[in-house]
C-alpha positions in Angstrom: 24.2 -18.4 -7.8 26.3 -15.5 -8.9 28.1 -13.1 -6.7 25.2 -10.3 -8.1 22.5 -12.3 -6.7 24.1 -13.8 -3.8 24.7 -10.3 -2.8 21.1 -9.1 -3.5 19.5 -11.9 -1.5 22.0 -10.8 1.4 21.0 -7.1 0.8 17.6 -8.2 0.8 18.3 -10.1 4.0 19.7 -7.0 6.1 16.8 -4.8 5.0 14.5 -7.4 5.6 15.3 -6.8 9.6 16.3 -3.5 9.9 13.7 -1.8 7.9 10.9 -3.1 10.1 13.1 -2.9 13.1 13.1 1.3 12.2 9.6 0.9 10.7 8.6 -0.8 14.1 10.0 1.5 16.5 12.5 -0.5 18.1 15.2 2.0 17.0 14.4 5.8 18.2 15.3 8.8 15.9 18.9 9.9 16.9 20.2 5.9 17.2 23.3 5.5 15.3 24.4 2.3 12.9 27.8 2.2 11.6 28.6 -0.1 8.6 30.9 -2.3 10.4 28.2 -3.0 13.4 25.9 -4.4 10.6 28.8 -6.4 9.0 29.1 -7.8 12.0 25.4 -8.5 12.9 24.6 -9.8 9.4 27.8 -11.1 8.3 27.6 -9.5 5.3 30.3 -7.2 3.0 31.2 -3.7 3.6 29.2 -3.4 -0.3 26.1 -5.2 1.2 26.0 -3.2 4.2 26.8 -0.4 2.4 23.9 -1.2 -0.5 20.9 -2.3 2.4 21.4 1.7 4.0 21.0 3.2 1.0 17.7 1.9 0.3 16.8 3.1 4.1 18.4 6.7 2.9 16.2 6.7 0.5 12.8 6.3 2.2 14.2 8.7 4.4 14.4 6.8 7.5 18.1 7.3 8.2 20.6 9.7 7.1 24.6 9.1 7.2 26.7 11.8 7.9 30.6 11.9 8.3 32.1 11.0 11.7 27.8 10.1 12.9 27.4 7.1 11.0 23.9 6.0 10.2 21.7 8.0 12.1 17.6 7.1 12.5 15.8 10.2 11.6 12.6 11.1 13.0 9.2 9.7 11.9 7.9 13.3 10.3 10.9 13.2 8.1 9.8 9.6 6.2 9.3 9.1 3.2 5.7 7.9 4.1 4.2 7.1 0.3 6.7 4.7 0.0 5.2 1.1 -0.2 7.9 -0.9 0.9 7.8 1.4 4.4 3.9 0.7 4.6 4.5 -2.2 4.0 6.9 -2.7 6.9 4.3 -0.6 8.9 1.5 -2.7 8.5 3.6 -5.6 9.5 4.4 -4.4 12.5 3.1 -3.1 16.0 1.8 0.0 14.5 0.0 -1.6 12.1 -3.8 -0.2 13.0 -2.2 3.4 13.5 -1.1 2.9 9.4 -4.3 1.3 8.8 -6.1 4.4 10.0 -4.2 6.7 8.6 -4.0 5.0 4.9 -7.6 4.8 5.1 -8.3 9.0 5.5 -6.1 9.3 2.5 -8.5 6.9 0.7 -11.4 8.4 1.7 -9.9 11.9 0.8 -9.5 11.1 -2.5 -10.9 7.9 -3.8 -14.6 9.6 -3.9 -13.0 12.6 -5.9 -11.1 10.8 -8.3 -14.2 8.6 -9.0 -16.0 11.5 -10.1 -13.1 13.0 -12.1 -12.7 9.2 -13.6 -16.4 9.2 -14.8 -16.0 12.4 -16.7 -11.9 11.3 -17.5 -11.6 7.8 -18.5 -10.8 6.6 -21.8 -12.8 4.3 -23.9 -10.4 1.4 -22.3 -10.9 2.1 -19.0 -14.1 2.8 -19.0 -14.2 -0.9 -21.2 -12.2 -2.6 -18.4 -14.0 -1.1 -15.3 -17.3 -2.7 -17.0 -16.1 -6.1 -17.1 -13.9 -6.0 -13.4 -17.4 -5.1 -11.6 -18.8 -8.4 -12.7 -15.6 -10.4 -12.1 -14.8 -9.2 -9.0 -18.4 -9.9 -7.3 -18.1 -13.3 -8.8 -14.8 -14.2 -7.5 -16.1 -12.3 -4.6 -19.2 -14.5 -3.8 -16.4 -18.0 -4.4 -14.1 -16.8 -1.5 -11.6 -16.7 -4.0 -9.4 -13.6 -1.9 -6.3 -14.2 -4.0 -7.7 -13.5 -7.2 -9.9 -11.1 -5.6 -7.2 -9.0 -4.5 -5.4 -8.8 -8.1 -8.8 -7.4 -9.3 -9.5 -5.1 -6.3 -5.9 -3.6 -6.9 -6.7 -3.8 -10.3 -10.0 -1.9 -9.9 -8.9 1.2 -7.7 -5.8 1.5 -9.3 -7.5 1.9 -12.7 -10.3 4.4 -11.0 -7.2 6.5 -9.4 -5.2 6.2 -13.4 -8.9 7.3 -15.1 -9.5 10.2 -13.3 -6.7 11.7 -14.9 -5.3 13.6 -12.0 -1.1 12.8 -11.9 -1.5 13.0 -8.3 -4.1 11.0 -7.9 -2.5 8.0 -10.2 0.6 8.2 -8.2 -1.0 6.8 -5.6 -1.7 3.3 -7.0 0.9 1.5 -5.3 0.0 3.0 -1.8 -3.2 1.9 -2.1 -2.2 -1.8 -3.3 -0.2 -1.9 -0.3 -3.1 -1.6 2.2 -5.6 -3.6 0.4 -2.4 -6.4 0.5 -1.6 -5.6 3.6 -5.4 -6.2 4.8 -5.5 -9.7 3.2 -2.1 -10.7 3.8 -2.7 -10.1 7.7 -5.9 -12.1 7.7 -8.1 -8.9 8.1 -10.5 -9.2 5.5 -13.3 -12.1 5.5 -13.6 -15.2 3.8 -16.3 -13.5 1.6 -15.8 -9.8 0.9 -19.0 -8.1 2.0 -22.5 -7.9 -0.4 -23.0 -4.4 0.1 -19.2 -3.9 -0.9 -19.2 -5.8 -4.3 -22.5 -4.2 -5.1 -20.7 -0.5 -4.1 -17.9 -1.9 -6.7 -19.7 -2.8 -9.3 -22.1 0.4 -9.2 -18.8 2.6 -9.3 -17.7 0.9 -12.3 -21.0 0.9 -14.2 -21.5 4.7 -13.0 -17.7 5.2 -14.9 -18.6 3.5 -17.5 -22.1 5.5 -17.9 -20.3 8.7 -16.7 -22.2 9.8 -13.9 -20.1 11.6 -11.9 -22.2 12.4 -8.7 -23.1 8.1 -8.6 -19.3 7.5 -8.8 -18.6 9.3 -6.3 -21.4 8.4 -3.8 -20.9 4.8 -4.4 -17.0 4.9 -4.0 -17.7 6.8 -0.7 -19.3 4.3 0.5 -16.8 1.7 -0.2 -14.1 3.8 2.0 -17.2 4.0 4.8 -16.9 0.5 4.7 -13.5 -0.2 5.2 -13.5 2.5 7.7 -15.8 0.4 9.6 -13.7 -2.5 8.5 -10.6 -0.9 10.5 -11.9 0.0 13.5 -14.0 -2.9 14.2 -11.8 -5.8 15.9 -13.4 -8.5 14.2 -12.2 -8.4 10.1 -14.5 -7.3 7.8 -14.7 -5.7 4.6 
């Protein structure tokens, strides 16, 4: 291994603990690290140390400032799109409080980019979305969940890039994170729902055809679903 990648794997190490031990709660805003505590902690180099904060700095959830050291900021102050926090989040204790909350945003604008998408999309999208509805309820109806996830991340991902809205598209990621996060952490059934691979593939063929008003409908009740999904204690989809 070279000293590059021993170092990364270290760095990765270090911010493997203390981002969910921020994420988590278990340091309050206005705690203070110092390079040389996690040196000691970790055993790591001042450059590792050093290397591991700056990727915290940069999701916002500390800030270093001469003479302080590393300070833990305040929740309101986090970079909160980021995925790596939510993922962190939704591996911790506060995961059904980031559940919730990712899942308004979703229903905020998953509907409305649906609609935009059936009126937006390209010739490829709209060629791709007509053959993931198909896939994904057959892969759906095996209990195949790994490959079900690549083409559920695939599917919104590609309904949030073909409603042309920057904004919107830019938003990928976070939503790849919770529908991970939901199958990672065993909340999803063995089988995805009927009712919810019928709702995907009738938001895909609505692109496809470009009905706007069906799109949206249809990707609104997807969101209802997993609203259900995430405040019901037994997983569903």
């Amino acid at each position: 291994m070279t000293v590059s990648a021993r170092q990364q794997t270290l760095h990765d190490r270090v911010l493997g603990v203390l981002g969910p031990a921020i994420a988590g709660g278990e340091y309050a805003p206005g705690d203070v690290l110092t390079l040389e505590r996690i040196e000691q902690q970790f055993g790591v180099s001042r450059t590792v140390a050093r290397e591991a904060v700056r990727v915290l700095e940069s999701i916002q959830l500390v800030v270093t400032r001469p003479r302080t050291g590393v300070t833990v900021t305040p929740t309101e102050r986090w970079n909160v799109f980021d995925p790596q926090l939510i993922r962190w989040r939704l591996a911790g204790k506060g995961r059904d409080a980031q559940l919730r909350s990712l899942t308004a945003l979703r229903a905020a604008v998953e509907p409305a980019a649906a609609a935009l998408a059936a009126t937006n999309a390209t010739p490829e999208h709209r060629a791709r979305l007509a053959e993931l509805g198909p896939l994904m309820r057959t892969t759906g109806r095996a209990g195949d969940l790994d490959t079900f996830l690549d083409l559920d991340i695939e599917f919104h991902g590609l309904v949030l890039l073909a409603s042309g809205n920057e904004m919107f598209a830019g938003l990928s990621d976070v939503v790849a994170e919770v529908l991970t996060g939901r199958t990672v952490h065993h909340l999803m059934p063995h089988r995805p729902e009927e009712k919810a691979l019928r709702l995907h593939a009738l938001v895909a063929s609505s692109i496809v055809a470009g009905d706007a008003d069906v799109a949206e409908v249809a990707m609104r009740g997807i969101v209802a679903e997993v609203v259900e999904a995430v405040t019901d204690p037994e997983p569903r989809h």
